[in-house]
C-alpha positions in Angstrom: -8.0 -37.2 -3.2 -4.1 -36.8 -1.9 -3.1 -32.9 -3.3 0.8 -33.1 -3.6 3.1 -31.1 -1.9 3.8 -29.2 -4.5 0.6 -28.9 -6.6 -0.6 -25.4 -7.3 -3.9 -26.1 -5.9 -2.7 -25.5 -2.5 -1.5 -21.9 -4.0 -5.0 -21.6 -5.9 -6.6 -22.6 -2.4 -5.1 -19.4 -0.3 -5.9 -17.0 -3.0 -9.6 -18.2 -3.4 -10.0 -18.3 0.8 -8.1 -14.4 0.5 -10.8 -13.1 -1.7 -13.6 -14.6 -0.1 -12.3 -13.0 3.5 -11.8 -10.0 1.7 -15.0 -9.7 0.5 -16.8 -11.0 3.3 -15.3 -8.4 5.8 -15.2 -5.3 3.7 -18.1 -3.3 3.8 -18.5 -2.4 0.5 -20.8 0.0 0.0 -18.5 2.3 2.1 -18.0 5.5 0.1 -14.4 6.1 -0.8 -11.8 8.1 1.3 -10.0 11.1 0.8 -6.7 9.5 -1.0 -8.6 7.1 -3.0 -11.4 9.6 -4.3 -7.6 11.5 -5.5 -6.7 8.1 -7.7 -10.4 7.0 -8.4 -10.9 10.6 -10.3 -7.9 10.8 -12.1 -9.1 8.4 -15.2 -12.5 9.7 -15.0 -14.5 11.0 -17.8 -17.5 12.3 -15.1 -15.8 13.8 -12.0 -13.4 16.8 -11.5 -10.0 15.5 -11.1 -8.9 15.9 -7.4 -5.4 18.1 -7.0 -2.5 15.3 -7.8 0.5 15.7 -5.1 4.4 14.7 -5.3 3.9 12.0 -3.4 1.6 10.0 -5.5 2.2 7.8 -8.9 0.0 6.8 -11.9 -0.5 2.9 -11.2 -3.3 2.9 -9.3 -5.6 4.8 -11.3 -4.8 2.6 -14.2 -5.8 -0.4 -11.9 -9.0 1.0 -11.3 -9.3 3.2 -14.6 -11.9 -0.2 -15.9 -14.3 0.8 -13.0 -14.2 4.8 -13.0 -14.6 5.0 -16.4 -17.8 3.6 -16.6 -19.1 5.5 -13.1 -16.9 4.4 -10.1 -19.5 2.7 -8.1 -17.6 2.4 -4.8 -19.9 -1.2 -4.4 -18.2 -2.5 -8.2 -15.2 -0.9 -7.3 -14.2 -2.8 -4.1 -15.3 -6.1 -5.4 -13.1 -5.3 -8.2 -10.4 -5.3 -6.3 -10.8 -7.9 -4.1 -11.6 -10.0 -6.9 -7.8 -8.5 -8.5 -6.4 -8.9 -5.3 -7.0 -12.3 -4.8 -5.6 -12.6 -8.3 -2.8 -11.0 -7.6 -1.8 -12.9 -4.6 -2.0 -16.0 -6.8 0.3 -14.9 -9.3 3.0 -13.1 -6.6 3.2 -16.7 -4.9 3.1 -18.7 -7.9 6.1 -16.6 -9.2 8.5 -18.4 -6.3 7.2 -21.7 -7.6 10.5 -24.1 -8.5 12.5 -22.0 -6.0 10.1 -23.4 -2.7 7.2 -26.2 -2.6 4.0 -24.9 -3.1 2.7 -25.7 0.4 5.3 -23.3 1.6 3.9 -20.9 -0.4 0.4 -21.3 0.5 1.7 -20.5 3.9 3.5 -17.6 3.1 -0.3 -16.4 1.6 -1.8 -17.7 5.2 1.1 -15.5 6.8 0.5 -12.4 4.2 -3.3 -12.5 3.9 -3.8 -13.0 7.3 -2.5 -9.7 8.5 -4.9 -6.7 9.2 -3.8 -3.7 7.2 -3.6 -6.6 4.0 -7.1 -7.5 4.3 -8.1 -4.1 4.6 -5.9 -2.1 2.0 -7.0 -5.4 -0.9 -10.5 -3.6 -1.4 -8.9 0.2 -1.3 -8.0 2.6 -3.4 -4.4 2.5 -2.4 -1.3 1.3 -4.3 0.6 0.4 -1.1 -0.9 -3.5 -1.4 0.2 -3.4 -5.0 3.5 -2.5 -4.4 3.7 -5.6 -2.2 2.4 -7.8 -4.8 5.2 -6.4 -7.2 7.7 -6.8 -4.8 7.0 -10.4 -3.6 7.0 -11.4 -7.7 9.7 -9.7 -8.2 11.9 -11.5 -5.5 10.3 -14.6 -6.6 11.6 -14.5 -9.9 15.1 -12.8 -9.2 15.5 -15.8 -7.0 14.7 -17.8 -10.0 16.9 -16.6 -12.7 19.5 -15.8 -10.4 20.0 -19.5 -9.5 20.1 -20.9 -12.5 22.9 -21.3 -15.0 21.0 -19.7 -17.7 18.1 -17.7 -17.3 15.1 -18.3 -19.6 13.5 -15.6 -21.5 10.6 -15.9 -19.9 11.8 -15.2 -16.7 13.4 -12.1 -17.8 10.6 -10.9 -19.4 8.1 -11.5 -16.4 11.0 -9.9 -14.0 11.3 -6.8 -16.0 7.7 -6.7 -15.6 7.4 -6.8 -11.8 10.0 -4.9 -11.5 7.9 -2.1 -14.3 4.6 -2.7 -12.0 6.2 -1.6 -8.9 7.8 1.3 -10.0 4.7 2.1 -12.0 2.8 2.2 -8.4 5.5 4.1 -6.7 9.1 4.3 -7.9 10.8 5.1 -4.5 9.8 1.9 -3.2 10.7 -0.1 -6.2 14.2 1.0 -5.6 14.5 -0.2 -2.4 12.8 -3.6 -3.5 14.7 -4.4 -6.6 18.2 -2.1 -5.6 19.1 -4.8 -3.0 18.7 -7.4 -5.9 20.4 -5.9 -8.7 23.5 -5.2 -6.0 22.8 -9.1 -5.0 23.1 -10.1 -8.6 26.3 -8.1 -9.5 28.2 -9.4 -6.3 27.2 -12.9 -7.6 27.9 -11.7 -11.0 32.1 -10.6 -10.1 32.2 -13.9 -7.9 31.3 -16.3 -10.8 33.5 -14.1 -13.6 36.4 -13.9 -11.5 36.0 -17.8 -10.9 35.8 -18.5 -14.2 37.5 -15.2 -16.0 35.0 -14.6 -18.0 32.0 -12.4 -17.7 29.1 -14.1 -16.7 26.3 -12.8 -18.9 23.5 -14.7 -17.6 23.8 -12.3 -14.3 24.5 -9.4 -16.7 20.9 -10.2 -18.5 19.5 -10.5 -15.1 20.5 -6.8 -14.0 20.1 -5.7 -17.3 16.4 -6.9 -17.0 15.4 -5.6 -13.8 17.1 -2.0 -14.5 14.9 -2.1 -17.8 11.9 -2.6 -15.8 12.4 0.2 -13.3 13.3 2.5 -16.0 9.8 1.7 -18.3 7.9 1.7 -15.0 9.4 4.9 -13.4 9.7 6.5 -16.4 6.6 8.9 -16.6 7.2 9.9 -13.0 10.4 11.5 -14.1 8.9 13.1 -16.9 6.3 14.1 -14.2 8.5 15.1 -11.9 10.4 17.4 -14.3 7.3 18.6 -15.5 4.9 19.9 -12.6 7.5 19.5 -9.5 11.4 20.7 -10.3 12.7 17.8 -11.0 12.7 14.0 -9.1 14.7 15.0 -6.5 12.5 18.3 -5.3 10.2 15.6 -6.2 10.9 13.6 -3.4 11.8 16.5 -1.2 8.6 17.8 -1.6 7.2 14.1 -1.0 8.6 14.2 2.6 7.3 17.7 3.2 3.5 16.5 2.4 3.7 12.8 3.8 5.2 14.2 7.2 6.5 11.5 9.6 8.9 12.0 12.6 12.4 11.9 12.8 13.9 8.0 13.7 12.6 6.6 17.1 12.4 2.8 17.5 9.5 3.1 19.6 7.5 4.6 17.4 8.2 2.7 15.1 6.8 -0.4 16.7 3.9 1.9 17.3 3.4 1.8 14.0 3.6 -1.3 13.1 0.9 -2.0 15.8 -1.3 0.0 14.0 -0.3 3.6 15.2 0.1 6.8 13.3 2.8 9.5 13.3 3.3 12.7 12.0 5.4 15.9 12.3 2.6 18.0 10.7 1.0 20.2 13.2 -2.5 19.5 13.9 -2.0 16.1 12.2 -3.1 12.7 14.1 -0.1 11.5 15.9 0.7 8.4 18.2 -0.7 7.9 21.1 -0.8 5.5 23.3 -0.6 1.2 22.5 -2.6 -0.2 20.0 -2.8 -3.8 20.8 0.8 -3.7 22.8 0.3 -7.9 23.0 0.9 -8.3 19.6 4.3 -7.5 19.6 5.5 -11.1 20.5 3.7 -12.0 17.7 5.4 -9.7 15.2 9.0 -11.5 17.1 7.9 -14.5 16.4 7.1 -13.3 12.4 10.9 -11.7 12.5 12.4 -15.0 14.2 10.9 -17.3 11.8 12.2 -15.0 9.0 15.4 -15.3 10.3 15.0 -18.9 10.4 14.1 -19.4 7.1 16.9 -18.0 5.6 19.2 -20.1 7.8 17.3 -23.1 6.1 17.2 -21.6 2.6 20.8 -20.5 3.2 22.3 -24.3 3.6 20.9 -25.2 -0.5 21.1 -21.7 -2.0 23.9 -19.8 -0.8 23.4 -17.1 2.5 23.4 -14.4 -0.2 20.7 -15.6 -2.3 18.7 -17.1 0.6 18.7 -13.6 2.2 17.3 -11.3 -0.9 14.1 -10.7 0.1 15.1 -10.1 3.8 17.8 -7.7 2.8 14.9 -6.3 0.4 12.1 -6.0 2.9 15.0 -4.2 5.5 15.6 -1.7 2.6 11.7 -1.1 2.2 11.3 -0.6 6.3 14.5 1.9 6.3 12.7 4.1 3.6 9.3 4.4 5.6 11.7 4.5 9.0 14.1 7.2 8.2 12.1 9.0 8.9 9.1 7.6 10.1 5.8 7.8 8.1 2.4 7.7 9.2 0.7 4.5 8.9 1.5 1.0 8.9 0.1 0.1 5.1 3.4 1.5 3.8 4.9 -1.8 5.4 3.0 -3.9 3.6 6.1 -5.2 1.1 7.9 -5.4 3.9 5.8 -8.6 5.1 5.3 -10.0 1.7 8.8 -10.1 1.3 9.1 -11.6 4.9 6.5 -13.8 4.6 8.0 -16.8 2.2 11.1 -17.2 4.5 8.7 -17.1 7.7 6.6 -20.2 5.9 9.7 -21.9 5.0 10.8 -21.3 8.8 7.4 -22.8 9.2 7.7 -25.3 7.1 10.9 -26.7 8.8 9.5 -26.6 12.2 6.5 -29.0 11.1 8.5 -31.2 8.8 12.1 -31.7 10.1 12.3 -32.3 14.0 12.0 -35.7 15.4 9.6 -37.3 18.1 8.3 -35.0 20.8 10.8 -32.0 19.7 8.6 -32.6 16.1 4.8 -32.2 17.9 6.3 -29.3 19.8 7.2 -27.6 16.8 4.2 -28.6 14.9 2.3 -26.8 17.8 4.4 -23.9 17.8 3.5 -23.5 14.5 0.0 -24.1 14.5 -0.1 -21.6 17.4 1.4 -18.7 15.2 -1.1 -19.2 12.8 -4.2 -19.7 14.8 -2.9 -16.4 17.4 -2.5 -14.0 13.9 -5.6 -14.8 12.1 -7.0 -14.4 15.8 -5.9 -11.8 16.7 -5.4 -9.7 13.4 -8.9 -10.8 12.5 -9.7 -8.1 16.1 -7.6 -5.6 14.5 -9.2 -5.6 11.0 -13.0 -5.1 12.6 -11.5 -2.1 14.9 -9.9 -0.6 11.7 -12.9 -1.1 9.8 -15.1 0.7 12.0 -12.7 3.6 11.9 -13.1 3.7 8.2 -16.4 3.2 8.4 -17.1 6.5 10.8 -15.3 8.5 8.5 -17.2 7.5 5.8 -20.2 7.8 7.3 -19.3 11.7 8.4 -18.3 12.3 4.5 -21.4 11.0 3.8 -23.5 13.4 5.9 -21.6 16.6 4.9 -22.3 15.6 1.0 -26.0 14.9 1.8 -25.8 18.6 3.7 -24.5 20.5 0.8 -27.0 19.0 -1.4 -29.8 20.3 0.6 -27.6 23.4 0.9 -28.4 23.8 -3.0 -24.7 23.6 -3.2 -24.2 22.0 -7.3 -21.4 21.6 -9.8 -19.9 23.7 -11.0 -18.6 24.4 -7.2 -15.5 24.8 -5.6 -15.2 23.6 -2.2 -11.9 24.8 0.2 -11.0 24.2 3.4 -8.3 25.8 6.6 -5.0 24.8 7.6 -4.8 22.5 10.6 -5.7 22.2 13.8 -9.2 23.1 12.2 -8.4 21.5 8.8 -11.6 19.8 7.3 -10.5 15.6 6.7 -14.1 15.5 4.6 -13.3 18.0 2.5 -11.5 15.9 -0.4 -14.4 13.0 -0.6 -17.2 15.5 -0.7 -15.6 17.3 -3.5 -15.7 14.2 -4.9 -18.6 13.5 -4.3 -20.4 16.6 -4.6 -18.5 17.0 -8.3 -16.7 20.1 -7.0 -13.2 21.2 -7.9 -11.1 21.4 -4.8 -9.2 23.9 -4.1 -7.6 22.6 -0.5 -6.4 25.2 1.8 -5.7 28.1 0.0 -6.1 31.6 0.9 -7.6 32.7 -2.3 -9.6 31.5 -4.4 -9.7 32.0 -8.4 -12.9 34.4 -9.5 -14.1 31.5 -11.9 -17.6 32.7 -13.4 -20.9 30.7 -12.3 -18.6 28.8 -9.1 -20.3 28.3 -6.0 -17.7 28.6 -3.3 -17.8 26.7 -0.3 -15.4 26.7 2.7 -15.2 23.5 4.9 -14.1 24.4 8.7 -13.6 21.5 11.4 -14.8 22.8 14.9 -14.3 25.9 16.4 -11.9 27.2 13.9 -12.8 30.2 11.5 -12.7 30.1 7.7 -10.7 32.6 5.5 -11.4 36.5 5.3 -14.0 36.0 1.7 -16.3 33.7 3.9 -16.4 35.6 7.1 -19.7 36.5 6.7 -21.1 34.0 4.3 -23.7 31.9 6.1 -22.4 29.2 8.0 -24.3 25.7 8.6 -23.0 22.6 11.4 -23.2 19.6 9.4 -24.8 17.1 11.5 -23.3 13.9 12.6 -20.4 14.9 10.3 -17.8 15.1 13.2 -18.8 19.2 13.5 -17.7 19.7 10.6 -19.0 23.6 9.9 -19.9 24.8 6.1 -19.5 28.1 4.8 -21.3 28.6 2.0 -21.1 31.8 -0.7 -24.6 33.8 -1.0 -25.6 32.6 -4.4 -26.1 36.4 -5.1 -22.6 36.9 -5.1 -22.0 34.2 -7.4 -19.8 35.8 -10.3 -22.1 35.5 -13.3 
């Protein structure tokens, strides 16, 4: 049987071939990691909530709140969301469907699904793949309305709802997504009314849409914001202060996207070093069929429209580049964004050239495929292991404190850096402790075992100078200082 061109089985394909990959190279019993044990307890009707920072917003504990309310298994919990992801990937692509073939598409997901950080972020606790998602609908349908004469309601309504998602994951980064389209849509918006002196409402709806849907979505992280951190400005002052990230250098910043980290936060992991320096050409190539794309999109739909989602993903990379953050999954709606024009660079490279120039196209092509899932598919076991280690060391330091006698209620703290503890969040978590990070004092709370988490040679605070300390094996040397239980407050 012949599958048209543009059937949606070719869409459906990719998304089932994305979960299964997913699924097959996550290793899901892995216990969860410090930021995802801080959105997994938030909805939680069993587990201490872990201390909520500035830098965070609600969405993804409502994604998993199905899961943790009924005990947060971390096995149900990452099939959940591969399964979702998979899902989601499906209805991102299928949201550009009458604006590209859905072939084109279904290489876009190749492109997208093939990378590294996407495949490992699907099964994670972290909103940063669901902010793509948001994103690459959202595009998807601006593109749709916006080239249209009138714009149905439907489209409007599914628009205002990416653009709520995204902002419900993390307003800063719907902004730069859907900013670059409403300024898209009111520059098309004065062309057409001056054209035709009179206001084009159809564009008007359009904005009108998409600025709905970041205000529903943002709107209880202003209200947070004003509550509990002085406002969403301080907010996001105080965002920058706890995310760290150094000050703009193009070289790190390609670093990064290799797979390095980078921080301005003493004692915090910084880069080092090439991670897979070879993979740079690749990345070129990813940019130059971009580029390429929009050339071809830009001869049927205008350069302005053609080049949304560029202009979008550039907005997305100069917020996590000025300055630069810490880790490459914060990039991920950049390559959603960049991935449709990429296929449709693709796309033109297998379809359009003639004779010899056409088969050395059509292997160019093939070769960018076959070198990223290659290639990323090296990267994803590397990262996994990683994971997987610190994992593994959480998972030791909670079985330690166990047959420590250490019980809820307990409060487990840790040190500043160089000799901050990283398994001090999870096993708080784990343990059903309330954490208290790295203060200097603790509150006096009645029946609270304390217990104070150093990593190496460091020392803890003053109160646990002389409380008994224990080296938690294979956890890293991760050192435990644990309160007498006769000074235990009763």
């Amino acid at each position: 049987m012949r599958i048209h061109r543009d059937s949606v089985l070719w869409i459906v394909a990719v998304a089932v071939v994305f979960t299964l990959a997913v699924l097959v190279f996550t290793p899901l019993r892995m216990s969860l990691g410090w930021d995802e044990t801080v959105y997994a307890s938030q909805i939680s009707d069993h587990l201490p909530i872990m201390r909520w920072g500035p830098e965070r917003a609600r969405g993804m504990p409502l994604i998993v709140a199905p899961i943790t309310l009924l005990g947060g298994s971390p096995v149900v919990l990452r099939v959940y969301l591969s399964v979702l992801a998979g899902l989601g990937l499906f209805l991102g692509l299928l949201a550009w469907r009458g604006v590209k073939p859905a072939w084109v598409l279904a290489l876009a997901g190749v492109i997208f699904g093939g990378l590294a950080i996407v495949e490992v972020e699907a099964s994670q606790v972290f909103p940063n793949y669901w902010i793509a998602l948001g994103g690459l609908a959202g595009a998807g349908l601006f593109l749709q309305g916006v080239t249209r004469e009138a714009v149905p309601r439907r489209i409007l309504a599914l628009l205002a709802g990416a653009a709520a998602f995204t902002a419900l994951m993390r307003p800063p980064d719907a902004v730069a997504i859907f900013g670059p389209l409403m300024v898209i849509a009111a520059v098309i918006m004065v062309q057409h009314t001056r054209a035709r002196h009179a206001l084009d409402r159809h564009r008007a709806v359009l904005l009108l849409a998409v600025a709905a849907g970041l205000a529903i979505g943002g709107g209880e992280w202003v209200s947070e914001s004003y509550r509990y951190f002085s406002g969403p400005i301080a907010r996001l002052h105080q965002t920058s202060s706890v995310v760290g990230g150094t000050k703009f250098n193009p070289e790190t910043s390609l670093r990064i996207i290799n797979g390095g980290r980078a921080s301005s936060v003493a004692g915090y992991p910084g880069v080092t070093g090439w991670s897979h320096p070879e993979l740079l050409w690749w990345w070129l190539a990813f940019l130059v069929l971009a580029l390429l794309g929009v050339y071809v999109a830009g001869r049927s739909l205008g350069w302005l429209v053609a080049a949304a989602p560029f202009i979008s993903a550039l907005a997305v990379y100069a917020l996590y580049t000025l300055p630069v953050r810490d880790n490459a999954r914060y990039l991920q709606p950049c390559w959603a964004l960049l991935a449709v024009p990429a296929a449709e660079g693709l796309g033109w490279l297998i379809v359009t050239p003639k004779g010899r120039t056409r088969l050395a196209a059509a292997a160019a092509a093939v070769t960018f495929l076959v070198v990223e899932l290659g290639t990323q598919h090296t990267v994803l076991v590397g990262q996994w292991a990683i994971l997987e280690a610190a994992a593994t060391a959480n998972d030791h330091t909670v079985s330690a404190l166990k047959q420590f006698g250490v019980r809820s209620p307990c409060t487990v703290a840790t040190v500043n850096r160089p000799h901050f503890s990283p398994v001090s969040g999870p096993v708080s978590y784990y343990v059903g402790c309330r954490y208290a990070g790295s203060r200097r004092r603790l509150p006096a709370a009645r029946g609270t075992r304390v217990v104070v988490l150093v990593q190496g040679a460091g020392h803890p605070w003053h109160y646990a100078v002389n409380w008994p300390a224990h080296l938690v094996p294979d956890s890293g040397g991760t050192v435990a200082y644990i309160q007498p239980l006769g000074s235990v407050r009763r």
